[in-house]
C-alpha positions as CSV (number, residue, x, y, z in Angstrom):
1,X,115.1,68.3,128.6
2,X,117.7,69.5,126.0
3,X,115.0,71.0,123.9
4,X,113.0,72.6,126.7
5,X,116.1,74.9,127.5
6,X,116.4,76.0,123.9
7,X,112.9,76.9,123.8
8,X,113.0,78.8,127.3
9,X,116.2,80.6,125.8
10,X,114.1,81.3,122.3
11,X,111.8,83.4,124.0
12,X,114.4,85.8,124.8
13,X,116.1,85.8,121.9
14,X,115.7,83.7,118.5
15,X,112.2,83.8,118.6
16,X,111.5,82.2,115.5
17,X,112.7,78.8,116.9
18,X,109.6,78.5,119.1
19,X,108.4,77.1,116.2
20,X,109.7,73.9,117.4
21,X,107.4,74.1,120.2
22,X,105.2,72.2,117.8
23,X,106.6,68.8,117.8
24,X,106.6,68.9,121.6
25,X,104.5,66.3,123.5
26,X,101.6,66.9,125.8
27,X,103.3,65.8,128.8
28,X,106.1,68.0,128.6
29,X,104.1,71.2,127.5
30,X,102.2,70.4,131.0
31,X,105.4,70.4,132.8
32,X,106.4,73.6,131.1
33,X,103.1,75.7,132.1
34,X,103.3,74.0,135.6
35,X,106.8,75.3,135.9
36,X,105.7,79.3,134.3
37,X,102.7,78.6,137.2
38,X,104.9,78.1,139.9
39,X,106.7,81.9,138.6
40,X,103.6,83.6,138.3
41,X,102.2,82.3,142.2
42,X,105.4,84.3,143.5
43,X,104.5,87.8,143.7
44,X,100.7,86.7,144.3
45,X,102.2,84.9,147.6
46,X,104.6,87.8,148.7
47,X,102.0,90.3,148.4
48,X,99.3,88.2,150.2
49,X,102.2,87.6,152.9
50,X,102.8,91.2,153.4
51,X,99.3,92.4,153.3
52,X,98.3,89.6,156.7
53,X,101.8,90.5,158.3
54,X,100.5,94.1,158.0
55,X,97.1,92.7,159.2
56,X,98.9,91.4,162.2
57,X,100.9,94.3,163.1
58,X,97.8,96.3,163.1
59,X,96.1,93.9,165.5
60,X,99.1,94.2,167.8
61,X,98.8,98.1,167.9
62,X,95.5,97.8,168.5
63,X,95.5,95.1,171.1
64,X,97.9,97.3,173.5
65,X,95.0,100.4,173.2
66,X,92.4,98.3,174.6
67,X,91.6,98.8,178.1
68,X,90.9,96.5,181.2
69,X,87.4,95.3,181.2
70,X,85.6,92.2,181.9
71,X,81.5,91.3,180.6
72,X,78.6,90.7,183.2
73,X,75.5,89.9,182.8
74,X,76.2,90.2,178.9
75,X,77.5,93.2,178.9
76,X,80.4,95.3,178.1
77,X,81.8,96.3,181.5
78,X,85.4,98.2,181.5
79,X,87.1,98.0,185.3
80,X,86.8,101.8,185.2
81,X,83.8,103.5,185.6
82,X,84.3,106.2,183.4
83,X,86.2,104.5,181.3
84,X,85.3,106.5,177.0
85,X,84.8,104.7,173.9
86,X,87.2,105.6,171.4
87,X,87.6,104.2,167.6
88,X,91.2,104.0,166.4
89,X,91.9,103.6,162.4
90,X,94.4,101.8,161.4
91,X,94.9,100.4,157.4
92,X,93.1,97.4,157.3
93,X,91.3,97.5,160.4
94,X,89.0,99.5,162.4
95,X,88.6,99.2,165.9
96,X,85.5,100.4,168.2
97,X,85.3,99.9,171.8
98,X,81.7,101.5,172.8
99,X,81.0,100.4,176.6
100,X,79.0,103.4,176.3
101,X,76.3,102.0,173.7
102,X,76.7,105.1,171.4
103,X,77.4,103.6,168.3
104,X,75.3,101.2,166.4
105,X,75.6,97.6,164.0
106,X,74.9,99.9,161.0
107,X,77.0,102.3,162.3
108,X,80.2,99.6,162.3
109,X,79.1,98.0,159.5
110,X,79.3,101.9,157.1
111,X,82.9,101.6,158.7
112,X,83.9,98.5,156.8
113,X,84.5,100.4,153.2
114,X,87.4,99.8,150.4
115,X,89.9,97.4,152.1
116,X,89.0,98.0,156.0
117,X,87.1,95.4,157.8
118,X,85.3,97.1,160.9
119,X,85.9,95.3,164.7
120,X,83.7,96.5,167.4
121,X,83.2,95.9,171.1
122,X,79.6,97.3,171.7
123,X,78.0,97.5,174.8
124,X,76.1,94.3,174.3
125,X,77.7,92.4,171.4
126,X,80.9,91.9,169.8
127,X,81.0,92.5,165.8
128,X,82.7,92.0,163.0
129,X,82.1,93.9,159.7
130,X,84.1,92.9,156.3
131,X,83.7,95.0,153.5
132,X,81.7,93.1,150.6
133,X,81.2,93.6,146.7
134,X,80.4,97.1,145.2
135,X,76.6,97.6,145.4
136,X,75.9,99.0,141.8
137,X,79.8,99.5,141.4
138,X,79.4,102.6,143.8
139,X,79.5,101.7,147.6
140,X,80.7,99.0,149.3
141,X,78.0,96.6,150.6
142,X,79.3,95.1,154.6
143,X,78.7,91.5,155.5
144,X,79.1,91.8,159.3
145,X,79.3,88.7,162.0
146,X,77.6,89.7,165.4
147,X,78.4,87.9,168.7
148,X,76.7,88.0,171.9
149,X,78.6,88.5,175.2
150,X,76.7,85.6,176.7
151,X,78.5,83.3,173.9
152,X,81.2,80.8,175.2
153,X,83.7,82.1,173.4
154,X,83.1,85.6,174.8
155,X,81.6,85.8,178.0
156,X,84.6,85.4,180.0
157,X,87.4,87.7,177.6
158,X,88.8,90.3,179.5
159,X,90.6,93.0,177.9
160,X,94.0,91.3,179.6
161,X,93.7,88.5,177.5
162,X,93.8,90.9,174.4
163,X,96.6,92.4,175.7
164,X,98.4,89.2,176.0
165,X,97.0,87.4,172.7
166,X,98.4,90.3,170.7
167,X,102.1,90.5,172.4
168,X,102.0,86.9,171.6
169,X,101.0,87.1,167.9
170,X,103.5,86.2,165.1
171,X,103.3,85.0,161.4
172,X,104.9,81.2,161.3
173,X,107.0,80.6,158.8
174,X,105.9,78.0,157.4
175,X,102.4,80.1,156.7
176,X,104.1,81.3,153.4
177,X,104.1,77.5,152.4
178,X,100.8,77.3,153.0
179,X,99.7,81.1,151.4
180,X,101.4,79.5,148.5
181,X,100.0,76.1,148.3
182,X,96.6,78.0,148.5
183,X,97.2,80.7,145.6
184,X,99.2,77.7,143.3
185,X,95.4,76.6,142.0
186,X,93.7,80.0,141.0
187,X,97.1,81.2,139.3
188,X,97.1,77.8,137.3
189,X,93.8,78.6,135.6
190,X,94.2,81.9,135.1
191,X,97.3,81.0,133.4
192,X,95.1,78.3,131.4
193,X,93.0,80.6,130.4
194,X,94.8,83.5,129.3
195,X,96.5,80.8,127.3
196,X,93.2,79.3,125.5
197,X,92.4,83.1,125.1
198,X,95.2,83.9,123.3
199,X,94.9,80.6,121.5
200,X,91.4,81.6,120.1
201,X,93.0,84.8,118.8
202,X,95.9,83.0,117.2
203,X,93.2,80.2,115.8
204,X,91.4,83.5,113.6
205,X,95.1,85.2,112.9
206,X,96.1,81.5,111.6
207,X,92.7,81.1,109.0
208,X,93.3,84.7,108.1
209,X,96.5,84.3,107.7
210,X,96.3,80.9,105.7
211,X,99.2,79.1,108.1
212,X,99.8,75.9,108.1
213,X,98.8,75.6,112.0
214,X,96.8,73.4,114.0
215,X,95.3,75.0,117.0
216,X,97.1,72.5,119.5
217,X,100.1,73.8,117.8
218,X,99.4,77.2,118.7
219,X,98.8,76.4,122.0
220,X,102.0,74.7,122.6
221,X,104.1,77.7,120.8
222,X,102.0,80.4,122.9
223,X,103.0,78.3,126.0
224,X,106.8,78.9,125.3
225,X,105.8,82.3,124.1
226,X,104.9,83.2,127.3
227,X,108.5,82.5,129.1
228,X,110.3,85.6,128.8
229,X,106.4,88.2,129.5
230,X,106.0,85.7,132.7
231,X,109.6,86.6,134.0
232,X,109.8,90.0,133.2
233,X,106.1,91.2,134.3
234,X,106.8,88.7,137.8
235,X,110.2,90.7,138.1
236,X,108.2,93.6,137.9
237,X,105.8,93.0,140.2
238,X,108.0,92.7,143.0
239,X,109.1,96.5,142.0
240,X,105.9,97.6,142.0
241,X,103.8,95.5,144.7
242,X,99.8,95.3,143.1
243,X,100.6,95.8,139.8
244,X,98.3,94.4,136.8
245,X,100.6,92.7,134.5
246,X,97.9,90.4,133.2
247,X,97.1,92.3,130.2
248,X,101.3,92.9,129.3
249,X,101.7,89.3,130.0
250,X,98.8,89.0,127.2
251,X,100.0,91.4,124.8
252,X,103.9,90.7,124.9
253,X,103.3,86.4,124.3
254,X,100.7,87.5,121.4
255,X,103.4,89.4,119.7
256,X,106.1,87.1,120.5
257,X,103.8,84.3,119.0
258,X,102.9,86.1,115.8
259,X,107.3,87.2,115.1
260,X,107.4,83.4,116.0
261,X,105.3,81.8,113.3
262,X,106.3,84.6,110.5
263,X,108.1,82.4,108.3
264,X,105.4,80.0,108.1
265,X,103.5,83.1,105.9
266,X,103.5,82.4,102.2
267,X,105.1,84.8,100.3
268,X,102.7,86.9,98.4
269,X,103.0,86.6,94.4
């Protein structure tokens, strides 16, 4: 373990002892880019964990707007006769109630754009819109979920059920476990990859550069290497929410990897 914190301390300073990174086992290299995983799934989780509390709030705001109404005979029937339609925008969600039948499917479904997903009560279905991949990298494309009113899970809502399901809402706790748990995987092999990226590029700078290097090795110095540009680019992130640090995570353990095997270059003659 002894060795492990020098090598965490080298890539901060003394870089050129990550050259020891070399004669580390397998095992603990693992350990090492399980532990750099568990840093970079941080900010992944906190963002995710604000964006569905945000998600959440905007279903309460929106739950308290809807009026009383009940459906018969499949339909869309609000306790007051003249009761409008009205559409209210939040960020990440927006909301149609249409007792009135003047607004379409296609018409919810061009609502659900960028990061908004569209929820609509129409006069004679329930539907839910979520905005899908860019169609020729221009427009987003909707993938919507209709529901009749004469389903079991709808025929006997009543807009006092909203009401009280949204007063009632709340984020547990022990959902940021879970958000966690859930991103731990993806940020694992993204980490593995950018590592056998960076690994290819070190393979040609190594056969260039005629070091005495096999690519295992490499892998196990870029590991290390990428201490210090995990920590500071995950500090970061929490400063700037959404920020790419991919490619400074790439570029700052590349250079720290090529200072650390300098004095394996033969001098020239």
């Amino acid at each position: 373990m002894h060795e492990i914190n020098q090598l965490f301390l080298a890539s901060f300073s003394h870089i050129e002892q990550l050259l020891n990174a070399r004669k580390i086992g397998w095992g603990k290299t693992i350990f090492y880019g399980l532990f750099l995983t568990i840093i970079l799934t941080l900010p992944i989780t906190t963002d995710t964990w604000t964006t569905t509390t945000q998600v959440m709030d905007d279903v309460k705001t929106i739950s308290k707007k809807v009026p009383d109404f009940s459906i018969k005979d499949g339909k869309l029937t609000p306790e007051k006769e003249n009761e409008k339609g009205f559409i209210y925008q939040t960020n990440h969600i927006i909301f149609t109630f249409d007792p009135q039948g003047k607004r379409t499917e296609e018409d919810v479904e061009n609502d659900a754009t960028g990061e908004a997903a569209s929820v609509a009560f129409l006069k004679d279905k329930f539907l839910l819109a979520l905005p899908g991949p860019y169609d020729g990298g221009v427009v987003y494309v909707a993938k919507s979920l209709p529901v009749s009113y004469d389903s079991a899970a709808l025929k006997t809502i009543t807009g006092s059920q909203i009401r009280k399901a949204g007063t009632e809402l709340q984020q547990p706790v022990w959902m940021f476990a879970i958000i966690y748990l859930m991103l731990f995987i993806p940020a694992l092999w993204s980490f593995v990859i950018n590592i056998l990226i960076l690994g290819l590029g070190a393979l040609i700078y190594n056969k260039m550069s005629f070091l005495p290097i096999k690519f295992g090795e490499s892998i196990k110095i870029l590991v290390f290497a990428s201490t210090a540009p995990i920590i500071l680019t995950t500090l970061l992130s929490f400063v700037y929410p959404g920020l790419d640090t991919d490619f400074v995570q790439l570029g700052m353990t590349l250079l720290i990897y090529l200072k650390a095997v300098r004095p394996l270059r033969q001098p020239k003659v």
